[in-house]
Residue frames relative to the residue before (quaternion, step in Angstrom):
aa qw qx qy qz dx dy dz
X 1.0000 0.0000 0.0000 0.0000 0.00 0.00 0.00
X 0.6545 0.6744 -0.2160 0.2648 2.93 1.02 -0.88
X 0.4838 0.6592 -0.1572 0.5537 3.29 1.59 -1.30
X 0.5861 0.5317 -0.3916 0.4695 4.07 0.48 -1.50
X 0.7669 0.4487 -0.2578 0.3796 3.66 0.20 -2.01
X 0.4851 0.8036 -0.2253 0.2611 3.59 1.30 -1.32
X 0.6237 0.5589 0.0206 0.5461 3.01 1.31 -2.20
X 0.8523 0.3596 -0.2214 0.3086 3.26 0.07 -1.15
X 0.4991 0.5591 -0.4010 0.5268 3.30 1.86 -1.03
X 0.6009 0.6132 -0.4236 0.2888 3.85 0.40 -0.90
X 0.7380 0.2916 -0.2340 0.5618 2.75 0.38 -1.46
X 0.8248 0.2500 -0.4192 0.2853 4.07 -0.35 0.32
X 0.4383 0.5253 -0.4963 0.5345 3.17 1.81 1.67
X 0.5347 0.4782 -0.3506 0.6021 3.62 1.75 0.15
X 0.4351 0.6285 -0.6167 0.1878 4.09 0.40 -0.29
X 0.8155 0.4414 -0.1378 0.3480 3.16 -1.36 0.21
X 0.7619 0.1456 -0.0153 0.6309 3.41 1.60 -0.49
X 0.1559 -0.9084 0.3714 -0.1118 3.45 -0.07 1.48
X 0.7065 0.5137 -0.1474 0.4640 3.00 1.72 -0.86
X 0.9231 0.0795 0.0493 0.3731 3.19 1.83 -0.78
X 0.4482 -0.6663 0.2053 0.5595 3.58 0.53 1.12
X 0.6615 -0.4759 0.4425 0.3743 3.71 -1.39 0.43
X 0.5447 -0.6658 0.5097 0.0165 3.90 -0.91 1.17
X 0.0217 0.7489 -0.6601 -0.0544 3.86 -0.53 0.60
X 0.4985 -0.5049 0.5041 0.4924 4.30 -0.66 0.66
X 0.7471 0.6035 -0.2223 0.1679 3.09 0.26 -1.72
X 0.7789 0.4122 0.1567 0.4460 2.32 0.21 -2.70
X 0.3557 -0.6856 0.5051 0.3852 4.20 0.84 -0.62
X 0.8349 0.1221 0.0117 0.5366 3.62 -1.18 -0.98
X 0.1275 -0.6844 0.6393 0.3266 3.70 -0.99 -0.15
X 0.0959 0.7631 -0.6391 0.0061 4.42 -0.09 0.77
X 0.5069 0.5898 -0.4915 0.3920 3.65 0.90 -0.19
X 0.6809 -0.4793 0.5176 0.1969 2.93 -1.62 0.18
X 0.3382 -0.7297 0.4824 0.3471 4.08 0.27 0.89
X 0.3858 -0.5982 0.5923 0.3775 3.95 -0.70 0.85
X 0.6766 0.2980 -0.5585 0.3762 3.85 -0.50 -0.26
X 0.5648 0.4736 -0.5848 0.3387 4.00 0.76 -0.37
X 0.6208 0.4729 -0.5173 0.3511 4.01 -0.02 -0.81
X 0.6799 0.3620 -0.4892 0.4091 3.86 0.19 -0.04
X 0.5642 0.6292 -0.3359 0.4159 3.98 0.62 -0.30
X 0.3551 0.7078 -0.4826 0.3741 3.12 -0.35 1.84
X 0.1580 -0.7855 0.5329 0.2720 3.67 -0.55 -0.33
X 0.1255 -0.8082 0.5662 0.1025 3.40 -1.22 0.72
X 0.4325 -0.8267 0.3073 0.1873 3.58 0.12 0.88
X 0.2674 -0.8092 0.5228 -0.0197 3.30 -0.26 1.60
X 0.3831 0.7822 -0.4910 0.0170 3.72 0.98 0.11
X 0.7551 0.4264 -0.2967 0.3999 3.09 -1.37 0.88
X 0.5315 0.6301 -0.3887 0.4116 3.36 1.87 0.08
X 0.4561 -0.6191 0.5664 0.2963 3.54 -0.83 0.27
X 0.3277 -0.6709 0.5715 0.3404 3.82 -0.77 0.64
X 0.4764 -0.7000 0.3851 0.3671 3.29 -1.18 -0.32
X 0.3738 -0.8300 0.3234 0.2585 3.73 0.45 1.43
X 0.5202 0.7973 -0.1236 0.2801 3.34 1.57 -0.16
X 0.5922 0.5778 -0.1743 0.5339 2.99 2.32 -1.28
X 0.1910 -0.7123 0.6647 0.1195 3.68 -0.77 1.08
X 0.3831 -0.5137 0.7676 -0.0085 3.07 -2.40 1.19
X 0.0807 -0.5125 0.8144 0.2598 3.21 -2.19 -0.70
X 0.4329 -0.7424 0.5093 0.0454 2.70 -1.37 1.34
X 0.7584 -0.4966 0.0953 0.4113 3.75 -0.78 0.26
X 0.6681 0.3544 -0.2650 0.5982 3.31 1.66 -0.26
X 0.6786 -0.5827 0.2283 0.3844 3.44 0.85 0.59
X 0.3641 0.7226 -0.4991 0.3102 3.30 0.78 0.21
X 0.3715 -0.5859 0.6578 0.2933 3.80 -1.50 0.61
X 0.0874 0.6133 -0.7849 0.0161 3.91 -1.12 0.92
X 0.1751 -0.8051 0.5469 0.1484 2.44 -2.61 -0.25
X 0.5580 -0.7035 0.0099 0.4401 2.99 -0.53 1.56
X 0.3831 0.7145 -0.3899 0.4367 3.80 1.07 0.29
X 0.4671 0.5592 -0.4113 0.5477 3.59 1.54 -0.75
X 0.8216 0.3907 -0.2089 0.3588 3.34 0.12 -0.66
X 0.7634 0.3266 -0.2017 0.5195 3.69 0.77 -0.13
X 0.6828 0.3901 -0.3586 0.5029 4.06 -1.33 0.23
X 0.4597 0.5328 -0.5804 0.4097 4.10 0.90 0.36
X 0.7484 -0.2178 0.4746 0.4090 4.06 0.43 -0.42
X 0.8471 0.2363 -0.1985 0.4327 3.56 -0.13 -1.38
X 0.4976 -0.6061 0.5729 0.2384 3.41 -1.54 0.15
X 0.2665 -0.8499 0.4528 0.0397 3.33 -0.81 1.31
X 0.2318 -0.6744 0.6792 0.1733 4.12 -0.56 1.13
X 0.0457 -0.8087 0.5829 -0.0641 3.61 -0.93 1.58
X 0.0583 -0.9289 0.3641 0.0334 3.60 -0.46 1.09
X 0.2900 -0.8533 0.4027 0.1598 3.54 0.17 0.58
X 0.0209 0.8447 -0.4649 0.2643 3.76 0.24 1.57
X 0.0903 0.7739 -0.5717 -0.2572 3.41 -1.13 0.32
X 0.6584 -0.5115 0.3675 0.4122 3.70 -1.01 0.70
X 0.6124 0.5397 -0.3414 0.4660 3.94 0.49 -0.38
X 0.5463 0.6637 -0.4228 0.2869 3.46 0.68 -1.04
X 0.4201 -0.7911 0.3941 0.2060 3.42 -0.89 0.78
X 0.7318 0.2876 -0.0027 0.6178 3.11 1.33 -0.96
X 0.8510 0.4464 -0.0232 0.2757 3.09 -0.35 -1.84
X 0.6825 0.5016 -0.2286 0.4800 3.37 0.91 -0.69
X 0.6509 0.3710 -0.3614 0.5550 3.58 1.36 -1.17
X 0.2572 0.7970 -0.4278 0.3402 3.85 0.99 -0.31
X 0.9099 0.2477 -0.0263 0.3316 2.54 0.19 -1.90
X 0.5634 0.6197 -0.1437 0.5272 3.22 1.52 -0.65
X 0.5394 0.5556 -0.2702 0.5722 3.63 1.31 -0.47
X 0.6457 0.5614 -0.2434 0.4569 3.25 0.81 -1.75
X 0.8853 0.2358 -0.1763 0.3601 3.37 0.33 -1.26
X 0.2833 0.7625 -0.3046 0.4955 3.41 1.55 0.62
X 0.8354 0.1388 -0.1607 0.5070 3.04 0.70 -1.47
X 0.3382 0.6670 -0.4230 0.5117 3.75 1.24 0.27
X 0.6958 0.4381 -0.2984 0.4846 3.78 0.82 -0.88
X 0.6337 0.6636 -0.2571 0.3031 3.59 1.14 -1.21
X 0.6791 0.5233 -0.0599 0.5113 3.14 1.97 -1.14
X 0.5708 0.5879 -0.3850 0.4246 3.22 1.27 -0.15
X 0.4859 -0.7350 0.3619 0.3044 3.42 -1.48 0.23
X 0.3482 0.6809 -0.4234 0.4857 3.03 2.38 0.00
X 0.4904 -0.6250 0.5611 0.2325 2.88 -2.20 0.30
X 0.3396 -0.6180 0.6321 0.3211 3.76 -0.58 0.37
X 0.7852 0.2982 -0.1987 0.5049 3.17 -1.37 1.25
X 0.8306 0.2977 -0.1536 0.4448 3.74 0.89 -0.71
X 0.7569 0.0876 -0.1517 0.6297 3.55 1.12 -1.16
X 0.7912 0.0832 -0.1655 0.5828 3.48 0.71 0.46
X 0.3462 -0.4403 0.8059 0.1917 3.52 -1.62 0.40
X 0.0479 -0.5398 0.8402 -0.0209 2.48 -2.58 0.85
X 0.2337 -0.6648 0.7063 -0.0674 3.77 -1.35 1.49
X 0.1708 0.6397 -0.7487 -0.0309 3.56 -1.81 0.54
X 0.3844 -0.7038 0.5973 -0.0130 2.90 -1.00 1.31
X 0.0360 0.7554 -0.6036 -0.2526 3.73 -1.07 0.53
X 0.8386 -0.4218 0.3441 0.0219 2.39 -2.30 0.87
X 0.7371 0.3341 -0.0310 0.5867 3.08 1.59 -1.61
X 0.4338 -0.7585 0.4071 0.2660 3.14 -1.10 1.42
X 0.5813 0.6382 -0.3185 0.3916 3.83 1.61 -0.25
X 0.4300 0.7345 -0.4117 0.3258 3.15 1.47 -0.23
X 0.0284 0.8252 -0.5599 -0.0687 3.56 -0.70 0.19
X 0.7935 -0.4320 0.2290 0.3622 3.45 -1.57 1.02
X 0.7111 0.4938 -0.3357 0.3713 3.89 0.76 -0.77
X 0.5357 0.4675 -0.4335 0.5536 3.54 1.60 -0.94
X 0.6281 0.4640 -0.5301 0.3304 4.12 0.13 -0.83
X 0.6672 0.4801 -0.3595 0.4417 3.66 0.65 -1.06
X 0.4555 0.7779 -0.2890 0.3222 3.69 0.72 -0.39
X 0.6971 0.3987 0.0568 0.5932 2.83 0.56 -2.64
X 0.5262 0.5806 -0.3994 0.4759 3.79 0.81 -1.28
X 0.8778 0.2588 -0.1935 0.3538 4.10 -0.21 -0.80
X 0.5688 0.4811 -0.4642 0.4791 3.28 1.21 -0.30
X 0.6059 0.4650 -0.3451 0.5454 4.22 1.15 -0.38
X 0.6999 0.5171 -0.3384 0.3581 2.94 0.44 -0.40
X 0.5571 0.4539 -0.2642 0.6433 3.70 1.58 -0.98
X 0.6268 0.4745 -0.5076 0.3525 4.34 0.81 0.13
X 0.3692 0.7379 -0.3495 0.4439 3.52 1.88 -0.84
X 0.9254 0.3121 -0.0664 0.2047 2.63 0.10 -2.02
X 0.3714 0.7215 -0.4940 0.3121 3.41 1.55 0.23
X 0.8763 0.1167 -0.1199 0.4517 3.62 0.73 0.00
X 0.6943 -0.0062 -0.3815 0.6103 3.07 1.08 1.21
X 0.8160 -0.3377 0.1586 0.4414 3.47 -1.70 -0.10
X 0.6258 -0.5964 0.4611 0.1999 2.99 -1.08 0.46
X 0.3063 -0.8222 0.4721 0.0854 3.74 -0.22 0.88
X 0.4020 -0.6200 0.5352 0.4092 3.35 -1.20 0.46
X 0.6971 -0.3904 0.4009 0.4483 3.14 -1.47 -0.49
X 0.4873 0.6100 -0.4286 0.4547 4.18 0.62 -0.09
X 0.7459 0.4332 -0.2873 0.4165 3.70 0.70 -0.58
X 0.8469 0.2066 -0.0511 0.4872 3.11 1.52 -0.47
X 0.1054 0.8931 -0.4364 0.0306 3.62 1.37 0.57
X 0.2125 -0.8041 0.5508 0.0695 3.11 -2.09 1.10
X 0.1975 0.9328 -0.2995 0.0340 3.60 0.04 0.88
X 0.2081 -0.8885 0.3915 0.1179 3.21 -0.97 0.58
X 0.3035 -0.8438 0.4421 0.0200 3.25 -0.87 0.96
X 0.7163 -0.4924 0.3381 0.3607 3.62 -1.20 -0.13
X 0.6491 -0.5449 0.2882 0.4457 3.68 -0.72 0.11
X 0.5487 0.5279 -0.4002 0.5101 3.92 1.34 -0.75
X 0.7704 0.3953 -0.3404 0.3667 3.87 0.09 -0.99
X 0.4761 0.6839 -0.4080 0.3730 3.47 1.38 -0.89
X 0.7812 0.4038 -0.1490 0.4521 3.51 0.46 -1.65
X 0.4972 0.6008 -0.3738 0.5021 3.65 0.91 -0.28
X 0.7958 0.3705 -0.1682 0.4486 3.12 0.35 -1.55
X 0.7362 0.3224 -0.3153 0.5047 4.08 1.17 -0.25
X 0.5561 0.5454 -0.4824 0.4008 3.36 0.92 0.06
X 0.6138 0.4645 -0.4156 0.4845 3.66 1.02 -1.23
X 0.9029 0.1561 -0.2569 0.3075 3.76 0.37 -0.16
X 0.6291 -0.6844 0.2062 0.3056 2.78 1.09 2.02
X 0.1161 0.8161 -0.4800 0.3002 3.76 1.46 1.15
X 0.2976 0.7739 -0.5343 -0.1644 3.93 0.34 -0.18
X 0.0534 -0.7387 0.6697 0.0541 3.90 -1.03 0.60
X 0.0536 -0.7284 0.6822 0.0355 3.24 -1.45 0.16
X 0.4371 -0.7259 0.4999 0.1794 3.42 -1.04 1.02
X 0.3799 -0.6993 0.5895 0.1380 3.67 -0.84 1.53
X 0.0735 0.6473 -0.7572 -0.0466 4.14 -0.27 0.64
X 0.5062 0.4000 -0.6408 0.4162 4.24 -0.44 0.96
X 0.7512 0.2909 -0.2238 0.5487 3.83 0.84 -1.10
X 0.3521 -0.6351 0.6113 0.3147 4.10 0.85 -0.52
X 0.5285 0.5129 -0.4870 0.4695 3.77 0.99 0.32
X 0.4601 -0.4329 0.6846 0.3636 3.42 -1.94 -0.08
X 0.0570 -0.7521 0.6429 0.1332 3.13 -1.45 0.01
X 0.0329 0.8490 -0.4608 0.2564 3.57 -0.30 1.45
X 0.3423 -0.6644 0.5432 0.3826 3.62 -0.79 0.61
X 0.5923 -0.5754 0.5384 0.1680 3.09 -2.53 0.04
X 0.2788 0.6956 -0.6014 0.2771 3.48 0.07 0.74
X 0.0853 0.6459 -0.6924 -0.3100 3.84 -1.89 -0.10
X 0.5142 -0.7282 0.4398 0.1091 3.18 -1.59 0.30
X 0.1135 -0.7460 0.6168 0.2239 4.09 0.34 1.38
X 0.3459 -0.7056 0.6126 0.0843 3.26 -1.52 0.85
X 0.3679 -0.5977 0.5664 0.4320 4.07 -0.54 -0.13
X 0.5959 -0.5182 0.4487 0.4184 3.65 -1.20 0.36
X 0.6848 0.1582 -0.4451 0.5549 4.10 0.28 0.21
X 0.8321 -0.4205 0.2837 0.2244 3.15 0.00 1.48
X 0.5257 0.6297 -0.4458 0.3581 4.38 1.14 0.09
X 0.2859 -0.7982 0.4585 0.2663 3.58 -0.40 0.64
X 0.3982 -0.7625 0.5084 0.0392 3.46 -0.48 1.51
X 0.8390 -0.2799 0.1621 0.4377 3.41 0.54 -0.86
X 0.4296 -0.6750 0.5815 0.1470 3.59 -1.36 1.12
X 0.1842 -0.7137 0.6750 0.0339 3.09 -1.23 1.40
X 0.2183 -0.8255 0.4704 0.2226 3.74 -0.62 0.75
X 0.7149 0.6101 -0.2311 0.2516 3.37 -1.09 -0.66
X 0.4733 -0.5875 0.4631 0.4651 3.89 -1.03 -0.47
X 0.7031 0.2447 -0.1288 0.6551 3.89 0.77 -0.79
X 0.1014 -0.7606 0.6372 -0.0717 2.89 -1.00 1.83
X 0.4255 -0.7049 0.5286 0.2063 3.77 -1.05 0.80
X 0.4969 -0.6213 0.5116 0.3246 3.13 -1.17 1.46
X 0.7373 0.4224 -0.4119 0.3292 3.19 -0.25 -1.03
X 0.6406 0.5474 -0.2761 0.4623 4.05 1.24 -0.13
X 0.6366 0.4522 -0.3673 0.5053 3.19 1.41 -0.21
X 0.6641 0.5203 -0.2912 0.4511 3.31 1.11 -1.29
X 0.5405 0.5737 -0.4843 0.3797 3.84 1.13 -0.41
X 0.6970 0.5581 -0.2800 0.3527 3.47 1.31 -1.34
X 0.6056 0.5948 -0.3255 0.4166 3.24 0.95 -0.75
X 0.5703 0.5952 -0.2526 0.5067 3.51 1.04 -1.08
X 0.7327 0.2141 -0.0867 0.6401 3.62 0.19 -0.84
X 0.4808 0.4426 -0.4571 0.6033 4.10 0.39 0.59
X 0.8625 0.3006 -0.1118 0.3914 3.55 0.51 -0.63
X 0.2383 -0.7954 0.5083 0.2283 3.40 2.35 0.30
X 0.8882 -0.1448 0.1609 0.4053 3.50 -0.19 1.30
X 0.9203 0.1655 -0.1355 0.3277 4.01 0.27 -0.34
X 0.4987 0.3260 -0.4815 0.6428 2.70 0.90 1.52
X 0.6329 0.3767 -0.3615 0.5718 3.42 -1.07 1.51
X 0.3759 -0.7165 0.5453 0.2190 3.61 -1.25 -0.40
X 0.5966 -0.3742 0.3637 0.6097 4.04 -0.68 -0.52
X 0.7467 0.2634 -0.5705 0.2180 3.84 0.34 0.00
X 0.3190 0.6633 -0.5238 0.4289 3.84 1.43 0.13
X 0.7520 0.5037 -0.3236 0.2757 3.10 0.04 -1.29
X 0.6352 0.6102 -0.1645 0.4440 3.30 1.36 -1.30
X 0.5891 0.5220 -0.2818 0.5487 3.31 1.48 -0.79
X 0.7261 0.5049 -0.2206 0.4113 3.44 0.38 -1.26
X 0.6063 0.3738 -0.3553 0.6053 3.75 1.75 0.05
X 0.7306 0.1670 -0.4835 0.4522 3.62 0.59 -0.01
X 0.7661 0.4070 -0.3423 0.3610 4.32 0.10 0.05
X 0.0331 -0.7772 0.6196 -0.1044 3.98 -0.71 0.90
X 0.4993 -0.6712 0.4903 0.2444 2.89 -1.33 1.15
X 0.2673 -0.7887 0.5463 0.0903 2.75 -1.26 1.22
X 0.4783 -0.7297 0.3779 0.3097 3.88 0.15 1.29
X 0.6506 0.6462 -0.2152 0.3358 3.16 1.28 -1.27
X 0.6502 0.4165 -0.1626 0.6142 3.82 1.06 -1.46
X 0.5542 -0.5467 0.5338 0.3302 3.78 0.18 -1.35
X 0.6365 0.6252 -0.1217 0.4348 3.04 1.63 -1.29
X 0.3146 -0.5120 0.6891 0.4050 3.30 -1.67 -0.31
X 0.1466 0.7960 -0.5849 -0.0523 3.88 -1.49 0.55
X 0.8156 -0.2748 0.0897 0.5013 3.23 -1.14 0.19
X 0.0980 -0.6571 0.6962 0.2718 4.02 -0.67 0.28
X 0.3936 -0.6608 0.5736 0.2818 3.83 -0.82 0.94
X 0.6677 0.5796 -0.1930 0.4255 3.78 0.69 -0.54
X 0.5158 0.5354 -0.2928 0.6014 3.36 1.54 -0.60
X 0.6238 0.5164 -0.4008 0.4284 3.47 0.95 -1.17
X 0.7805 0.5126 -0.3000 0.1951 2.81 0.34 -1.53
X 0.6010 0.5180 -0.3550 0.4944 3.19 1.50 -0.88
X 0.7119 0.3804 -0.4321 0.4023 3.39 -0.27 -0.53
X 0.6475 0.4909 -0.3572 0.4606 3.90 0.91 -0.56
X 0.5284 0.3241 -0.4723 0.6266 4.07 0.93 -0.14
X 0.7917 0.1621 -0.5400 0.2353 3.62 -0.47 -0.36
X 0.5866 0.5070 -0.5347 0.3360 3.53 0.25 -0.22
X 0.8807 0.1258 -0.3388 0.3062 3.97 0.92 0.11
X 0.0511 0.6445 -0.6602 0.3822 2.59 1.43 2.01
X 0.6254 0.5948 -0.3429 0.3709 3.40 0.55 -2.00
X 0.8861 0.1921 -0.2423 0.3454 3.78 -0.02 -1.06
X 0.4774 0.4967 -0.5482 0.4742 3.41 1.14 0.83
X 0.6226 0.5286 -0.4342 0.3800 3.61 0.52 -0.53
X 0.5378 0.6229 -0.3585 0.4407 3.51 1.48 -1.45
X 0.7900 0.4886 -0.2119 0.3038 3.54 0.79 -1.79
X 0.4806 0.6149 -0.3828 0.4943 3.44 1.59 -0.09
X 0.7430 0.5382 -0.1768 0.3564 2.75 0.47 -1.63
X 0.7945 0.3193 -0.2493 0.4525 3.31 0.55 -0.87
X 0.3517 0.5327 -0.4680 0.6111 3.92 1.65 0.44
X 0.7845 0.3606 -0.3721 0.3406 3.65 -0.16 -0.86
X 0.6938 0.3616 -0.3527 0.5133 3.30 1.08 -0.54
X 0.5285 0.5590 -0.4942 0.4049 3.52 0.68 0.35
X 0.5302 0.5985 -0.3123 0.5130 3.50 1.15 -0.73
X 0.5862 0.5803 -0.3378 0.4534 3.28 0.32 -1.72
X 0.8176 0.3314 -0.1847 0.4331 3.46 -0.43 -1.88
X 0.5922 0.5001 -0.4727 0.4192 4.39 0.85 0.09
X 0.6757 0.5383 -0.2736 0.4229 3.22 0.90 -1.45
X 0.8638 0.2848 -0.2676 0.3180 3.28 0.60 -0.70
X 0.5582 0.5188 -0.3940 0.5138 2.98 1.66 0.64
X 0.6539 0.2980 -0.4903 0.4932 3.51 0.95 0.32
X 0.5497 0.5327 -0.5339 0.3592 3.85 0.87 0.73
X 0.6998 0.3780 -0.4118 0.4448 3.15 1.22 -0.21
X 0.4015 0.7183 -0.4030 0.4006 3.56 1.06 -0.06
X 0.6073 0.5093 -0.2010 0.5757 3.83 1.51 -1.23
X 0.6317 0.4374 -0.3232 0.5524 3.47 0.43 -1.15
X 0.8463 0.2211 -0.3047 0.3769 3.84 0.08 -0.45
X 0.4851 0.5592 -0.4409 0.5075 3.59 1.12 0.48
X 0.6839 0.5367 -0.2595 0.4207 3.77 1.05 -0.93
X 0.4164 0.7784 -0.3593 0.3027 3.43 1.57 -1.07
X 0.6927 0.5341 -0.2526 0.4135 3.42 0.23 -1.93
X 0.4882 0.8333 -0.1467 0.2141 3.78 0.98 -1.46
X 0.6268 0.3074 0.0610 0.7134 2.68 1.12 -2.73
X 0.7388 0.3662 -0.4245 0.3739 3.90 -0.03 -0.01
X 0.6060 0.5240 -0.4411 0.4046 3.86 0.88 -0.06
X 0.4236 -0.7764 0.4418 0.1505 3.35 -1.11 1.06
């Protein structure tokens, strides 16, 4: 994971200067690793429960809590972003935008989505900002949403760190670049609010979000062909990804030729059935003539 965040901080400690690694007065070349980058990592907390307790302001200023947002039923894709971020953050937020756009779920209906910033300078007008320009990537292929389906908020420095620490989020503020530096990952939560699974990277695959959402929602969110899906693909800890589960195949291939052996019986026995009981009536109407002659 590390390596993903690594890359990206680089390159947005090179902007602006293509020909030549980035310059310290002092110090000369920068080739070191930036010190705020060695704390920037994730450590997976799965199965923790956030704490529903920590309060934000949302984009129109309102005081919520993060508890507003979870225990309705739906599973929730949570992203941690700040509105300054030059690069990386809209990255990530784009990425997971258009991943939603492709799904067959509704924003707002079978699931909620939340982004939380990071920075404690952020304020409610940048959330409302960032909030519509994602919201118009959603909406390139279905309706547009209000803001309720997809809230942005920000908060003080005490909830901030609560809320990334319970999901093993680590960042660290760069004062040489005035940037944060942080990795790329969102996070589908269960509907009381347990984080189920970490999605990495900047471009996130529907078919990886919708897998999370499915299994975030143990079964009720999605239909029988999710479900069917979610028995033949499993994350694989190893890629990042969801892929084939050979064993899922296999199951779903034995029952379908259980099904057409049972069919293939079945539809022999009742072939049988329907001979026998036409050559018994075939006897009975040969014997007839027999009993009537005198």
């Amino acid at each position: 994971m590390k390596w993903i965040a690594c890359f990206l901080f680089a390159g947005l400690l090179v902007t602006g200067s293509a020909r030549a690694a980035p310059v310290d007065p002092e110090e000369g070349p920068i080739t070191a690793l930036p010190p705020a980058m060695r704390e920037v990592d994730i450590d997976e907390n799965l199965g923790k429960r956030l704490d529903p307790n920590l309060t934000f302001t949302d984009a129109s200023g309102r005081t919520v809590r993060l508890g507003d947002y979870m225990g309705d039923g739906r599973p929730l894709v949570l992203t941690l972003a700040y509105f300054r971020c030059p690069m990386l953050c809209d990255l990530v937020l784009r990425g997971v935008a258009t991943a939603m756009a492709n799904l067959p779920f509704t924003l707002g209906d079978t699931y909620r989505a939340l982004t939380v910033s990071f920075d404690p300078r952020d304020r409610p007008a940048q959330a409302a900002e960032k909030q519509k320009s994602l919201l118009a990537v959603v909406g390139k292929s279905r309706t547009i949403f209000d803001g309720s389906a997809w809230p942005f908020l920000v908060g003080d420095d005490a909830p901030i760190h609560a809320l990334a620490d319970s999901l093993g989020f680590r960042f660290a503020y760069d004062a040489r670049s005035g940037q944060y530096a942080h990795p790329a990952a969102a996070f589908v939560l269960t509907p009381d609010g347990r984080i189920s699974r970490y999605l990495y990277g900047t471009q996130f695959s529907a078919r990886d979000l919708r897998l999370a959402l499915v299994e975030a929602g143990s079964g009720k969110v999605g239909g029988i062909v999710d479900r069917v899906l979610l028995t033949c693909y499993q994350y694989d800890p190893a890629t990042r990804r969801y892929g084939p589960f050979i064993r899922g195949f296999m199951r779903i291939g034995g029952f379908f030729i259980l099904t057409a052996v049972t069919t293939l019986v079945l539809m022999l026995w009742r072939r049988e059935k329907v001979r026998a009981a036409e050559e018994l009536t075939a006897e009975k109407m040969a014997a007839e003539p027999t009993r009537g002659a005198p």
